[in-house]
N, C-alpha and C positions, 0 to 999 in steps of 0.2 A: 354743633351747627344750630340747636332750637337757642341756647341762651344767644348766640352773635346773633340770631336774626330777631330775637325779641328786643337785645341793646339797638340794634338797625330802627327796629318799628318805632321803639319809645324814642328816638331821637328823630325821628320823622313827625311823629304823629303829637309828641308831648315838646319835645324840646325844640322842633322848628331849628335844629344847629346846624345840619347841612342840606344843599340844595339838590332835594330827587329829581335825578334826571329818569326820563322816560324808561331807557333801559334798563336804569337798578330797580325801577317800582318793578317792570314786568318778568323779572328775575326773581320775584318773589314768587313764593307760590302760592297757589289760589287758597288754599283755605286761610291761609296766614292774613293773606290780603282783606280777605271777606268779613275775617274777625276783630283784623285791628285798625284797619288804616280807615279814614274815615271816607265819606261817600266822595269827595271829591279828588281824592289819590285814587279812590277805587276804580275810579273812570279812564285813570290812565293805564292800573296794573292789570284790571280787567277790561279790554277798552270795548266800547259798544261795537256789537258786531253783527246788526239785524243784515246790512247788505254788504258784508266782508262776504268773497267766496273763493274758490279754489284759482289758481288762473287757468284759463283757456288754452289747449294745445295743440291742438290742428284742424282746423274747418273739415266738416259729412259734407259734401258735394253730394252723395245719395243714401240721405239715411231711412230711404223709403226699402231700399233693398234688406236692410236688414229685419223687417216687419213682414218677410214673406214666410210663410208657411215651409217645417222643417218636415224632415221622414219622422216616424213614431220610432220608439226608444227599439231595440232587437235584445237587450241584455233582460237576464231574468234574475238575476241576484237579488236578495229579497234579506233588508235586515229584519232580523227576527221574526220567523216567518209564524203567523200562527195558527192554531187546529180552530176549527168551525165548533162552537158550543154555544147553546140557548144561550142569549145575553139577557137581562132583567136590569130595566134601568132603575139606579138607584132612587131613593127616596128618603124622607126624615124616617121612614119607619120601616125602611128595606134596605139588607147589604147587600152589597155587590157579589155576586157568587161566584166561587172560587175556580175557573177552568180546569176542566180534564186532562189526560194525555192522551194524545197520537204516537202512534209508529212512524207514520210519515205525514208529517203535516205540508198540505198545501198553499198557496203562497196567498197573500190577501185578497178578498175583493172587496168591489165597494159596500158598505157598512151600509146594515139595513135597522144599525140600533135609534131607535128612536128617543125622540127628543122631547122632553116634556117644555110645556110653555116658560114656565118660571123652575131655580130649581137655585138653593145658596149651601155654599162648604162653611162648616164650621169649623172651632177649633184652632184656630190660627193666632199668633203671638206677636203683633206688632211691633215692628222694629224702626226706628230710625235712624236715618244711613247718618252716617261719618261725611266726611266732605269728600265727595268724591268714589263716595262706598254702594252706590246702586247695588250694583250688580250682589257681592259678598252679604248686602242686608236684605236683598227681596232675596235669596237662597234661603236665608237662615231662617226668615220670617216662612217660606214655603215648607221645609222641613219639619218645623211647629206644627203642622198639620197631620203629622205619623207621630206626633209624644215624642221625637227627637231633638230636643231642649241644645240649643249652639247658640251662639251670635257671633255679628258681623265680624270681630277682632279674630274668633278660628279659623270660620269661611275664610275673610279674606287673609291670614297665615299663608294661606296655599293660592288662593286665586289671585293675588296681587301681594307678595309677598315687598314691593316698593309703594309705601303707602302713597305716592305721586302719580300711582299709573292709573291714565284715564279710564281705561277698559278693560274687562273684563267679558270677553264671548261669549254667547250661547253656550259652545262645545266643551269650552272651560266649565261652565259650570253644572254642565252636563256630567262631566268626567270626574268632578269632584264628589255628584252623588253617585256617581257607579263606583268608586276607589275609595270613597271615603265615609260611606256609611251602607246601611244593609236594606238599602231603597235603590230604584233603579231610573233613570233618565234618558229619556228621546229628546234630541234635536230634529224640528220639519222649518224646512220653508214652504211658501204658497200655500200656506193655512186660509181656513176660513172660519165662517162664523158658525157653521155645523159642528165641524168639528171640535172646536173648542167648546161649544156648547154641550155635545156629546160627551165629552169629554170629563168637565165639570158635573153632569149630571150624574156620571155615575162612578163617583167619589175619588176621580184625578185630576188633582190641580194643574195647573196651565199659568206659567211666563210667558205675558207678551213682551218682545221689542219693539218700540215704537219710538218715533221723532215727537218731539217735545218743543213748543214755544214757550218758555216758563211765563207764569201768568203775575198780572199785576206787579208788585215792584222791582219782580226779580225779568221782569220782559227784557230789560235792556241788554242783556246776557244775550241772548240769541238763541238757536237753535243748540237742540242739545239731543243725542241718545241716552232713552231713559228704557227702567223695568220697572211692567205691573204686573202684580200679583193678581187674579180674578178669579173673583170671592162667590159671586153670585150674576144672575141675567135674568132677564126679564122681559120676555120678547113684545108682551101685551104695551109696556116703557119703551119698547127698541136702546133697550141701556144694560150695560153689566155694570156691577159695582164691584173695585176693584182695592187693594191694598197699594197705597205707594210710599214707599221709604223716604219719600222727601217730603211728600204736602201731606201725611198722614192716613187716616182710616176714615176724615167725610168733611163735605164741602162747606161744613159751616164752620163759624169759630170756635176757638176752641172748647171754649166755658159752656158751649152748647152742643159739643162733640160726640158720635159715640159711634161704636163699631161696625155699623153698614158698609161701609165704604165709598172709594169717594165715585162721584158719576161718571163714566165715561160709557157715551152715546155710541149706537152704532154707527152714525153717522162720521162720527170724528175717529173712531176705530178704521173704518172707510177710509179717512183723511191720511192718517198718521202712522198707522200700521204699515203701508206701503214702504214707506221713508226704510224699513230692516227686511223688506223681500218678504211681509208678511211672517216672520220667523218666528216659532213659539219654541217653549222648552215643555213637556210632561211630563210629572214624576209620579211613580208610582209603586205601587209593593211587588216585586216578583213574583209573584202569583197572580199580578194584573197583568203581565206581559201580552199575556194571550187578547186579553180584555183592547190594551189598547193598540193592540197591530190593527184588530177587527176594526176599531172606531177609526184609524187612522187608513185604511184599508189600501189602497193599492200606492200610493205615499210612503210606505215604507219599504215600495223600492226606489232605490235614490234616481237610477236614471230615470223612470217614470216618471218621479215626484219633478226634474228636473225639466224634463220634456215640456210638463203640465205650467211649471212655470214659465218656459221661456215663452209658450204662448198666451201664456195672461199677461205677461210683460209688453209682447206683441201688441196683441189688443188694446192694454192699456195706452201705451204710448202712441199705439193709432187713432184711437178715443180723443187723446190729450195729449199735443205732441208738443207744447210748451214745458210737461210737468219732467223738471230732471231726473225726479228720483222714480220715473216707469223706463228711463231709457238705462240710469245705473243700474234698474233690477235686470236689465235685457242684458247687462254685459258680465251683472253679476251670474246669470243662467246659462250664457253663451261659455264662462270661464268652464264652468262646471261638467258644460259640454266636450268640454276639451276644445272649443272653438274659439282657440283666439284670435284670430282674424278677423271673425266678427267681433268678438267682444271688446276688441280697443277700438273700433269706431261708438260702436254703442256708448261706452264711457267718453269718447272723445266729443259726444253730441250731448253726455247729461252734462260734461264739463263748459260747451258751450252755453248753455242753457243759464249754467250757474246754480253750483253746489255748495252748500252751507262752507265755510270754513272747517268745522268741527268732521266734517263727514269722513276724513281717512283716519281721527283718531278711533272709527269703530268697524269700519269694512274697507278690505283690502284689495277689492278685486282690479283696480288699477292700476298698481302696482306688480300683479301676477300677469295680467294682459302685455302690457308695456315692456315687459320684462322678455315674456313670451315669445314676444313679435322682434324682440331686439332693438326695441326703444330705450335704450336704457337710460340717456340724457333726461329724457319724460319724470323716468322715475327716481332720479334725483332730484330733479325739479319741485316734484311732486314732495321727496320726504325732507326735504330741505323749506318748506314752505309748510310741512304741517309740524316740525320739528324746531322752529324757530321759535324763542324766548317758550317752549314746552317742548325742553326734550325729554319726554314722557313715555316715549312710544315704542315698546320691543320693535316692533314689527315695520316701522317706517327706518331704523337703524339696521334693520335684518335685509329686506328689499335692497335699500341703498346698500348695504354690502354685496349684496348680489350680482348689484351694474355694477360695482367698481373691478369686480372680478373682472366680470364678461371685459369692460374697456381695460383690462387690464394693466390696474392699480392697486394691484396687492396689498401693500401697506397700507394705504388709505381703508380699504376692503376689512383688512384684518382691527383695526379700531371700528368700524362701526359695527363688526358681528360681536366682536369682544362687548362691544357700549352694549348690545341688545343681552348677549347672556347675561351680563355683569344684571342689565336695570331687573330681567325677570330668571334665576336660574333655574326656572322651569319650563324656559319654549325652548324647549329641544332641538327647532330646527337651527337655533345659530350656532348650537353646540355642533350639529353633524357638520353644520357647512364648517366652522373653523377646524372641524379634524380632517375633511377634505382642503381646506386651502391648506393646511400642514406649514412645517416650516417653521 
């Protein structure tokens, strides 16, 4: 496959011998594109896509109903629940001290560890990503932070074992440092700047997700899900500096470069953070477990954590009832909730509104509502539209199996869960469904 498609490139790009049609350029794939064909093929295999968005599928008649105020959570299930012990925030010249044990520890409450103004991690090994390697190269860059020496080629072995696949989750790479080293990882959404501050200060690193406009030449690209590593904050600045696998370790050129990191304000944290439901990842040593339930405190229980979100989603989208991606976080909270009923109108008003093209190669909750609700043509629609010239995506091939069951189309069914195990044979869920479709 690499020698045909480098004879394909050099006879595009060198020899001018046959006429690229639009479809063979966007059949390449992006990194091949970005490296060999020149800027003005690259416009067609990568085509500009500032105001490409999802399409629209069924008009909110009342999307005011869904901004009304819900009951508070009744579940008390509580991951990793942890014991109350003096907290001491870290410093250049203090450890973090190691938690005691309980008989029976109590479930979280809100976190009284305090926050120093300024406070930076060291020790981190800058990595830069592959094409299309965010995620697998801020892990391995984050893991450098425990003397745990990897890169992005191990990570992603297991987290993107098809080097085409766009994404890489949170949860994925949560699960990769609980299973695949002797460190341990939380996934939160509706994080804030406390906590991640908290967080950081007292020596656990934090993965943001956030929505990206890539800057200067590579703008014409569009919207994108990216991971930052964050390194240090500065509240007196309202800035943290952060590691990024694609534009590096700091905002100037290179020849004048050096390991601060690069600026991201809190203002634009505000912006762009929203675009992933606020979602961070924390890793830490198993002996911090306790450390960070306390800083993360009543958040680590999920339905609470979810509660809390669906009304900041609320709020936000009441706030700013133009911005897509606060009505997406209301349907991503509403899924969570088990309320699908809500949450496919929620998604059916950010899809009004107009959602990046790129937005179902990273979060799925439209495809689970639609599903839910028994929309299933929706969610064809939908992976048929983000799967076109980028069939990329376990999880829009796995959904679309789902409806074709339900309209029962077995065969059709049974090739798209097979396409999702075959592209990743580690998301499990296409595997249970094709031993339940059987046959």
């Amino acid at each position: 496959m690499g020698r045909k498609l480098f004879i394909l490139l050099a006879l595009l790009v060198v020899g001018g011998l046959i006429v690229a049609t639009p479809p063979i350029l966007r059949a390449i794939p992006d990194r091949y594109a970005v490296r060999w064909l020149p800027d003005s093929l690259q416009a067609v295999a990568l085509p500009q896509t500032d105001s490409a968005v999802l399409p629209t599928l069924a008009p909110v008649t009342d999307a005011g109903t869904l901004l009304q105020p819900t009951l508070p959570p009744t579940s008390t299930s509580v991951v990793a629940p942890p014991t109350p012990t003096a907290i001491v925030v870290a410093s250049e010249a203090t450890a973090v001290p190691t938690p005691t044990a309980s008989a029976t520890p109590p479930p979280p409450t809100p976190t009284s560890v305090p926050i120093p103004p300024a406070f930076r991690l060291t020790n981190f090994i800058h990595q830069f990503q592959e094409w299309n390697n965010c995620g697998p190269a801020t892990l391995a860059m984050t893991l450098s932070y425990f003397d745990w020496v990897t890169n992005q080629s191990t990570t992603a072995a297991v987290l993107k074992p098809n080097p085409e696949d766009r994404n890489v989750s949170p949860q994925e790479m949560a699960d990769y440092v609980n299973e695949e080293t002797p460190f341990a990882a939380v996934v939160r959404a509706n994080g804030s700047h406390d906590t991640v501050r908290r967080l950081v200060a007292n020596g656990i690193p934090v993965i943001l997700e956030i929505g990206i406009e890539p800057p200067g030449e590579f703008r014409w690209l569009g919207w994108y899900g990216h991971y930052l590593l964050v390194v240090a904050y500065d509240d007196a600045l309202q800035q943290y500096w952060v590691y990024d696998s694609w534009l590096g370790t700091s905002d100037v050129p290179l020849e004048n470069a050096n390991a601060d990191g690069r600026i991201l304000t809190y203002a634009d944290t505000d912006t762009y953070w929203p675009h992933f439901n606020r979602n961070y990842i924390a890793l830490y040593r198993p002996e911090q477990a306790q450390l960070v339930a306390e800083i993360i405190g009543e958040d680590m229980d999920d339905e609470r954590m979810w509660q809390k979100s669906l009304s900041r989603a609320q709020a936000d989208a009441a706030a700013d009832p133009e911005n897509a991606f606060f009505w997406f976080n209301l349907g991503t909270s509403y899924n969570a909730l088990g309320d699908y009923e809500k949450a496919a109108p929620a998604f059916d008003q950010a899809l009004t509104i107009g959602l990046p093209w790129r937005m179902l190669w990273y979060q799925f909750g439209p495809y689970e509502a639609y599903y839910e609700v028994g929309r299933y043509e929706d969610v064809i629609l939908l992976a048929d539209t983000t799967l076109k010239d980028r069939p990329y995506f376990e999880e829009s091939f796995y959904y679309k199996g789902l409806a074709l069951v339900a309209l029962n189309n077995p065969g059709e069914a049974r090739q798209n869960l097979e396409a999702a195990a075959a592209f990743n044979p580690n998301f499990d869920p296409a595997v249970i469904a094709l031993n339940e479709l059987g046959g």
